[in-house]
ROMARGU-788689 format. One line per field, with one value per residue (C-alpha): x, y, z; residue in one letter. Coordinates in Angstrom, 3 decimals. Example, Ala and Ser with C-alpha at 12.3 -4.5 7.8 and 13.67 -1.06 7.14 Angstrom:
BEGIN
X: c(12.300; 13.670) $
Y: c(-4.500; -1.060) $
Z: c(7.800; 7.140) $
type: c(A; S) $
END
This chain:
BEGIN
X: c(0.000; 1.369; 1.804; 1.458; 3.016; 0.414; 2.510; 5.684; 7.840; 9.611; 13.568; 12.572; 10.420; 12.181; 11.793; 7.964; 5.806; 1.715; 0.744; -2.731; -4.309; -5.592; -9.206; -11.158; -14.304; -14.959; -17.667; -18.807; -17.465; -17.477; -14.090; -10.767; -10.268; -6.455; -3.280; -0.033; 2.546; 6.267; 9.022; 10.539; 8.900; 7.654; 5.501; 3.732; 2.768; 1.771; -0.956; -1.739; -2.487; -4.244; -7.270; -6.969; -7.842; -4.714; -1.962; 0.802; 4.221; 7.504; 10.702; 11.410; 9.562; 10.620; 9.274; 6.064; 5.657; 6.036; 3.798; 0.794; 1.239; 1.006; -2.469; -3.703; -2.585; -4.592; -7.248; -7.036; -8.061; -6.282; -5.528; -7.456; -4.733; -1.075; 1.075; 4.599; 7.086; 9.433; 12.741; 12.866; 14.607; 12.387; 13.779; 12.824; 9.451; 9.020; 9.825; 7.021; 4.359; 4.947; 5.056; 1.995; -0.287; -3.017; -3.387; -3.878; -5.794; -8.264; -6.307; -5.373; -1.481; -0.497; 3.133; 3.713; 5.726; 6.543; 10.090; 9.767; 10.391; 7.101; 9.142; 9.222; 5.274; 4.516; 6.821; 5.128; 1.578; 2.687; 3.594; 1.256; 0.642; 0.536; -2.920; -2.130; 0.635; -0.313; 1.076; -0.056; -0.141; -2.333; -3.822; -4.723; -5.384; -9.128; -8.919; -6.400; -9.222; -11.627; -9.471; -8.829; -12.447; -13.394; -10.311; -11.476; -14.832; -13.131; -10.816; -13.562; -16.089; -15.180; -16.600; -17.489; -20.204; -22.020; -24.958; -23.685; -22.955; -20.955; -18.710; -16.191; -13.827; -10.388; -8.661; -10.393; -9.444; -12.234; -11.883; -8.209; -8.903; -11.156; -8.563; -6.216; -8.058; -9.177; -5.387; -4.030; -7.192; -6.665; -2.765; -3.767; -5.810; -3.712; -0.517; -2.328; -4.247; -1.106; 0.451; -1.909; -2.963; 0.627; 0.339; -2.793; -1.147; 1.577; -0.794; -3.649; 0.213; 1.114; -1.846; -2.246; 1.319; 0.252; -2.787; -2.214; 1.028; 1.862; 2.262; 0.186; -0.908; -2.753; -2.226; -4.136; -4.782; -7.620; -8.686; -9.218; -9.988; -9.858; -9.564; -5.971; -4.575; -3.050; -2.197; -4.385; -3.911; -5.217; -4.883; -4.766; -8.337; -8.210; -6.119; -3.342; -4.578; -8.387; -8.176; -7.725; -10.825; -13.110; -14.899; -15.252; -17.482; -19.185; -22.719; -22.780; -22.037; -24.759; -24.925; -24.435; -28.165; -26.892; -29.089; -26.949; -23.346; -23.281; -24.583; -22.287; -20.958; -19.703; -18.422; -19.752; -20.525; -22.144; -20.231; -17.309; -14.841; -11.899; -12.137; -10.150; -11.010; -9.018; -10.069; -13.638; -13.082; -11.046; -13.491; -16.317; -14.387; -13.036; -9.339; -8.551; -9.108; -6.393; -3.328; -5.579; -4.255; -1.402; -3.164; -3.948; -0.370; 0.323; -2.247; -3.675; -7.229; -8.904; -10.243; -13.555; -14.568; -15.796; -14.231; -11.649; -12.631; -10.941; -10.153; -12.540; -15.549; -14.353; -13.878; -17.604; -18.387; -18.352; -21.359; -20.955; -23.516; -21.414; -17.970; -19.197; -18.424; -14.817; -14.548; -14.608; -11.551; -11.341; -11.911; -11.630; -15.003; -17.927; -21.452; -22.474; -20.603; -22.795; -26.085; -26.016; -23.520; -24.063; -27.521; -27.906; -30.489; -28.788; -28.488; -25.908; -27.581; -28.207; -24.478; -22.950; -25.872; -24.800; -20.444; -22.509; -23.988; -20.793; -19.361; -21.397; -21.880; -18.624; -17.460; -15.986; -18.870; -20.983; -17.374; -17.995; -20.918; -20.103; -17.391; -19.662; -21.983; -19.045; -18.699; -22.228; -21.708; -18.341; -20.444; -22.535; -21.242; -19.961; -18.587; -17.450; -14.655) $
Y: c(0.000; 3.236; 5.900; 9.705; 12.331; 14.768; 17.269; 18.708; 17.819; 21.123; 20.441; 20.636; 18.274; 15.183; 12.159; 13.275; 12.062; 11.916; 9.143; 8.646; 5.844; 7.073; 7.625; 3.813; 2.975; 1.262; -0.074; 2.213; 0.409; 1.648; 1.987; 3.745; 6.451; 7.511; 6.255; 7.747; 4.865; 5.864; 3.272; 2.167; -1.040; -0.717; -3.463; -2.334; 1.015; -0.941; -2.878; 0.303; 2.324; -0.921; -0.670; 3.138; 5.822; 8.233; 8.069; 9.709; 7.869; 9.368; 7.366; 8.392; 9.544; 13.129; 14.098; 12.205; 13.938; 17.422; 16.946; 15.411; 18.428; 20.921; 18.914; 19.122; 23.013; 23.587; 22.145; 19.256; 16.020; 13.801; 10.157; 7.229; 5.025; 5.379; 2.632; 2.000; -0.347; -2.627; -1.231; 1.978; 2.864; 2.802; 6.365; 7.338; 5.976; 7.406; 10.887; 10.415; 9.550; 12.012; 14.929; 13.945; 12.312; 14.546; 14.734; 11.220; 9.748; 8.894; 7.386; 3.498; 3.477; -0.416; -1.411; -3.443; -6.272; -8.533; -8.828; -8.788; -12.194; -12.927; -12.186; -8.344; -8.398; -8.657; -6.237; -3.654; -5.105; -4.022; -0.639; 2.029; 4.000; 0.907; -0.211; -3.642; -5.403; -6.952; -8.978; -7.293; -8.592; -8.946; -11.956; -9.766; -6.851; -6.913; -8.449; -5.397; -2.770; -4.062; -4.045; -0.387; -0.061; -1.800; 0.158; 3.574; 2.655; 2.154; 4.919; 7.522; 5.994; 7.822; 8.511; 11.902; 10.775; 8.870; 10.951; 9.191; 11.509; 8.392; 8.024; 10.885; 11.851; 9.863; 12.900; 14.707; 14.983; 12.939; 10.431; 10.110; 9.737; 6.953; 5.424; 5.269; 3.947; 1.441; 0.346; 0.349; -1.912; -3.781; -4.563; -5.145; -7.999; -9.676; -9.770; -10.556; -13.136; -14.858; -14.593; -16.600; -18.890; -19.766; -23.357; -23.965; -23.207; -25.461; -28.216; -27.491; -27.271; -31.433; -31.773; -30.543; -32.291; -35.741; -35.704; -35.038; -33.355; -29.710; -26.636; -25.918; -22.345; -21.446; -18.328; -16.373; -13.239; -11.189; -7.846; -5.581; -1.768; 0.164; -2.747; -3.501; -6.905; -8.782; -12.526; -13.450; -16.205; -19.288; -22.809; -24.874; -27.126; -28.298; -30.631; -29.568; -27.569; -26.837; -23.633; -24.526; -26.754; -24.041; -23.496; -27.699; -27.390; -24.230; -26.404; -26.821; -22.822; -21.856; -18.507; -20.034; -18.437; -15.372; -12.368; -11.227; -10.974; -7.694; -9.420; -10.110; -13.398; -15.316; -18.949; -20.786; -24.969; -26.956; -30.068; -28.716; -32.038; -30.603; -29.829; -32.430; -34.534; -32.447; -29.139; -29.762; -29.555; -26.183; -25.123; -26.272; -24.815; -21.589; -22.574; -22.135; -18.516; -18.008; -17.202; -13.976; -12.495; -12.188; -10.085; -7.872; -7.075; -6.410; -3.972; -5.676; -6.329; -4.888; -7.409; -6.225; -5.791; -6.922; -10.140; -9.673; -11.350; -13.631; -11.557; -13.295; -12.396; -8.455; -7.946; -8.685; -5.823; -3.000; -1.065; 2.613; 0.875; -2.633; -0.863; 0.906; -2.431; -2.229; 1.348; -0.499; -2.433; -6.261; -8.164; -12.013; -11.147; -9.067; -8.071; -11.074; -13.572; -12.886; -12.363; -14.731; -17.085; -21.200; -19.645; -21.583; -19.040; -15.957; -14.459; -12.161; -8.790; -9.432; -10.063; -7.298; -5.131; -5.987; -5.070; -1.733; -1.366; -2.459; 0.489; 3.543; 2.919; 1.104; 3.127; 1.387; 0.546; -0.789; -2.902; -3.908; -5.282; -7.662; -9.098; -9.529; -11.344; -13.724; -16.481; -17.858; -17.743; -19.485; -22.632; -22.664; -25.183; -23.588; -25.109; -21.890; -21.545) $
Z: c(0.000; -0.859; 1.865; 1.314; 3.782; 4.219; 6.013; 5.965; 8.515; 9.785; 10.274; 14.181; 14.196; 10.697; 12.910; 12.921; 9.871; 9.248; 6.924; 5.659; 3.711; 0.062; 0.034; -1.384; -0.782; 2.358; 4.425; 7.408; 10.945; 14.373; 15.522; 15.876; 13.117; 14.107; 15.499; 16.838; 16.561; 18.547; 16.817; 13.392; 12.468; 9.115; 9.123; 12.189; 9.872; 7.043; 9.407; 10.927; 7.598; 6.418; 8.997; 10.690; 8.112; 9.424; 11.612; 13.239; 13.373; 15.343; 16.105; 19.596; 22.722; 22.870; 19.831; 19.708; 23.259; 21.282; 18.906; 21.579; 23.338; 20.298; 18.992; 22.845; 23.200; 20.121; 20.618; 18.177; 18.376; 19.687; 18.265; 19.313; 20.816; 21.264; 20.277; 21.644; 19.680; 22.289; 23.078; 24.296; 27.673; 30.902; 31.505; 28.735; 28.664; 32.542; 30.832; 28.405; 30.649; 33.362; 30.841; 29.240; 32.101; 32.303; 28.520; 27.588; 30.354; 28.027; 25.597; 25.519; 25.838; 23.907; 23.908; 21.033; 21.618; 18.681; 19.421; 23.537; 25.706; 27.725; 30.842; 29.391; 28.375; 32.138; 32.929; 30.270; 31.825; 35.527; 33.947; 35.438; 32.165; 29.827; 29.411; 27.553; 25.416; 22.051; 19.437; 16.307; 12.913; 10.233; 11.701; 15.154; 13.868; 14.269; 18.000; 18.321; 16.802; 19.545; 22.143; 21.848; 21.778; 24.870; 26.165; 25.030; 26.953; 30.089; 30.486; 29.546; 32.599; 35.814; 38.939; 38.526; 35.945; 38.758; 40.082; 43.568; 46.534; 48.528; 45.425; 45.251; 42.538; 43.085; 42.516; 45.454; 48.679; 49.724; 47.348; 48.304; 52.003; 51.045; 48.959; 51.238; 53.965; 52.157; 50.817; 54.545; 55.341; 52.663; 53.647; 57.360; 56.659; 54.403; 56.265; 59.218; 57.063; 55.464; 58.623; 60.320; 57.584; 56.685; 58.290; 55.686; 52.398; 53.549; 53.532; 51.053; 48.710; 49.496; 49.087; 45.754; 44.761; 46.183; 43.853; 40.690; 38.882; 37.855; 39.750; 43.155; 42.174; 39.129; 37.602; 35.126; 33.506; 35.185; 34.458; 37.269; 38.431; 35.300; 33.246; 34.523; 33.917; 36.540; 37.440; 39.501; 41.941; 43.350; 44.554; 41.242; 41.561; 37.782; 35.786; 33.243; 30.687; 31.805; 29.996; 26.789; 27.051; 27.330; 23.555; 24.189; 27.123; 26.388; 25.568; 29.437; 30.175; 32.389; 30.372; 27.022; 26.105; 24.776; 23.116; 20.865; 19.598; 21.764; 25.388; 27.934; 28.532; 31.638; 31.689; 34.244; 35.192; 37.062; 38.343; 36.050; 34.618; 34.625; 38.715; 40.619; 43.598; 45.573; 43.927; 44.501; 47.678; 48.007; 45.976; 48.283; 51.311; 49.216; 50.398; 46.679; 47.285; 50.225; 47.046; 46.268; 49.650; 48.160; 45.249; 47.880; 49.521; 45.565; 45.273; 42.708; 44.233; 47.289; 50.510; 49.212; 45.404; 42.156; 41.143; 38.523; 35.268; 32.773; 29.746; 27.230; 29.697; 29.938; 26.831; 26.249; 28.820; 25.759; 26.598; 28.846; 30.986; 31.633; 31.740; 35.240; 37.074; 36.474; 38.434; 41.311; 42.732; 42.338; 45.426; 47.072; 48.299; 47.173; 46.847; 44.141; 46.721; 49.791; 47.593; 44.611; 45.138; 44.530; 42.806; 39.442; 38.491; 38.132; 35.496; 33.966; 33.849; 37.798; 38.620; 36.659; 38.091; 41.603; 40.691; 39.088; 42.910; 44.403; 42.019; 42.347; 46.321; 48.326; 51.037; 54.375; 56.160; 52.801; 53.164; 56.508; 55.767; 53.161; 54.865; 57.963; 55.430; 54.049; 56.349; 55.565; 52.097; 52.372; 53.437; 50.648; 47.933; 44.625; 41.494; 39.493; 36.961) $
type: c(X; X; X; X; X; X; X; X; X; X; X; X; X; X; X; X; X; X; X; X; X; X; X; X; X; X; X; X; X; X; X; X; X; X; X; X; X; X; X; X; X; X; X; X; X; X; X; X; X; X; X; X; X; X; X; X; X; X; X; X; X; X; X; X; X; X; X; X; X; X; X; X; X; X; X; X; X; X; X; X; X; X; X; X; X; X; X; X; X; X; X; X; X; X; X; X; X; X; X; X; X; X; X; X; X; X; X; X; X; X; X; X; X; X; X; X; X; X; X; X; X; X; X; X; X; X; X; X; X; X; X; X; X; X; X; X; X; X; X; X; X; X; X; X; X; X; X; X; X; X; X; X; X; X; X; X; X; X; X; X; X; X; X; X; X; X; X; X; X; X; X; X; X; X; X; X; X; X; X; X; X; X; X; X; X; X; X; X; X; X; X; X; X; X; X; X; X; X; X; X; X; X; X; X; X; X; X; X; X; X; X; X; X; X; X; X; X; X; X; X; X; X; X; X; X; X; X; X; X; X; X; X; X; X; X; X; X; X; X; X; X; X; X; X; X; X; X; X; X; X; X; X; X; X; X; X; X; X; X; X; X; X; X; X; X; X; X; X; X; X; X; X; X; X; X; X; X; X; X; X; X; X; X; X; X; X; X; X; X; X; X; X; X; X; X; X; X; X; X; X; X; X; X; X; X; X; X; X; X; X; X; X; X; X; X; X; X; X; X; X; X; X; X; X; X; X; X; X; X; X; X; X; X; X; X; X; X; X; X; X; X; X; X; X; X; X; X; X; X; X; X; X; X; X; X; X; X; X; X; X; X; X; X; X; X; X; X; X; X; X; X; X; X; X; X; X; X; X; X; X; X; X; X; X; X) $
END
């Protein structure tokens, strides 16, 4: 495809080029309209100009800062997503972010990592201004276009929208009293909580070895607060490979009745095969919860929350009205635990609608009060994913 530089690049400013796809005839879609790709892959662009109808492209951090802020100062639009090839220096990318912070908190920030090790994806993942890493290619191009979506959804839901007086902007000082009793809560209880409990996860672990082999926690990509993705941890209750099974047992999904392609979907069964003898069990007794404590000291969930979700169930949460649930922190326990759980009957619109309660009204004692309400629904049975 043949590129055309729409602008002239002042001497200032040569590492700085605008590319835009000649006009065809195309079908009308929903989606991203305009890039602003930082790095040199060529093939990256290509993909880009292939499915975006304009783009910006720069070849280091400093300038593409420049020219953010001069479209921002005047008033222009900014891109739709911001997409940052592998390599650059974490000093540098620190410099980027903390100059332009305020400007693109709307914006989904995706590193692309082709050429990264996996070891360096979770590294970008754990990166406070990264939103995601992604592979992207020809072949993923379309699961990247609704990513950004989905993305663009979530970072433009705040709190301030709510109509809620009990749910303050972050960024006031109420809202950051809240938050920060709430995060010195949340690491009280857990170290007191693995402290205590330390004897248990020593034996729910030989346990888990003398049964069956593989590792004794199971870890997984979840997506929390502000669609953040995180591995999440538990005791491992399945055998080897239980996630790759999932499209094979989705006749017995207990929300397989779907509306439409643009419903939400959860993955849930009922006397679930892969679940061990042990696992059922743990799972019976929620012992294969006690690893998410751990999630807590990290800061990546909250004693109290929304349960984080598995990535192909968030990324059916597209709608403004859905996306509200993920304002809220993730949690071991929650709202749809002490209310729905172990109920074969509920249905998705009344889960998400209690994490959209959970959302617009938490505050300590609302906290309080579901963990007072925990216990009994720790002795109910359950047989989730």
């Amino acid at each position: 495809m043949e590129m055309q530089a729409l602008v002239t690049v002042p001497p200032s400013k040569r590492k700085l080029k605008y590319y835009s796809v000649p006009a065809e005839p195309k079908k009308k879609e929903v989606g991203p309209k305009e890039f602003f790709f930082i790095g040199t892959d060529k093939k990256i662009i290509s993909v880009l100009l292939s499915h975006f109808e304009a783009g910006f492209c720069s070849e280091d951090l400093a300038k593409g800062a420049q020219i953010i802020r001069m479209l921002f100062n005047r008033q222009i639009a900014l891109p739709d997503v911001i997409i940052i090839q592998h390599g650059f220096r974490v000093a540098d990318l620190n410099a980027f972010f903390q100059g332009l912070d305020q400007k693109i908190q709307s914006i989904p920030v995706i590193v692309e990592a082709s050429n990264a090790s996996p070891a360096s994806h979770q590294q970008f993942k754990n990166y406070g201004f990264v939103d995601d890493v992604f592979i992207l290619n020809e072949a993923t191009v379309n699961q990247f276009i609704k990513k950004i979506n989905f993305l663009k959804k979530i970072k433009t839901s705040s709190p301030e929208k709510s109509n809620n007086q009990n749910h303050p902007s972050p960024d006031s000082k109420e809202g950051y009293i809240k938050q920060f009793g709430k995060r010195l809560f949340d690491i009280l209880v857990s170290v007191v909580a693995i402290t205590l409990l330390s004897p248990i996860f020593l034996i729910v672990a030989a346990i888990i070895k003398l049964e069956s082999k593989g590792p004794v926690l199971y870890c997984s990509p979840r997506v929390g607060r502000g669609y953040k993705v995180f591995n999440f941890f538990k005791f491992r209750t399945m055998e080897i490979g239980a996630d790759r099974k999932v499209h094979d047992l989705n006749h017995l999904n207990q929300y397989r009745v779907v509306i439409d392609k643009k419903s939400p979907m959860f993955f849930k069964l009922t006397n679930d095969p892969r679940v061990t003898k042990v696992g059922n069990f743990l799972r019976n007794t929620s012992l294969d919860e006690l690893p998410q404590f751990f999630n807590v000291l990290k800061g990546d969930m909250s004693i109290v929350g929304n349960r984080p979700l598995p990535l192909y169930e968030a990324e059916t949460l597209t709608t403004d009205e859905w996306a509200k649930r993920f304002l809220a922190p993730a949690g071991i326990t929650g709202l749809w635990q002490i209310l729905k759980k172990g109920n074969k009957n509920m249905s998705v619109e009344e889960r998400i609608h209690l994490d959209i309660d959970y959302a617009n009204n938490h505050n300590f004692a609302y906290d309080l009060w579901i963990l007072a309400n925990t216990p009994n629904a720790l002795l109910q049975k359950e047989e989730n994913l």
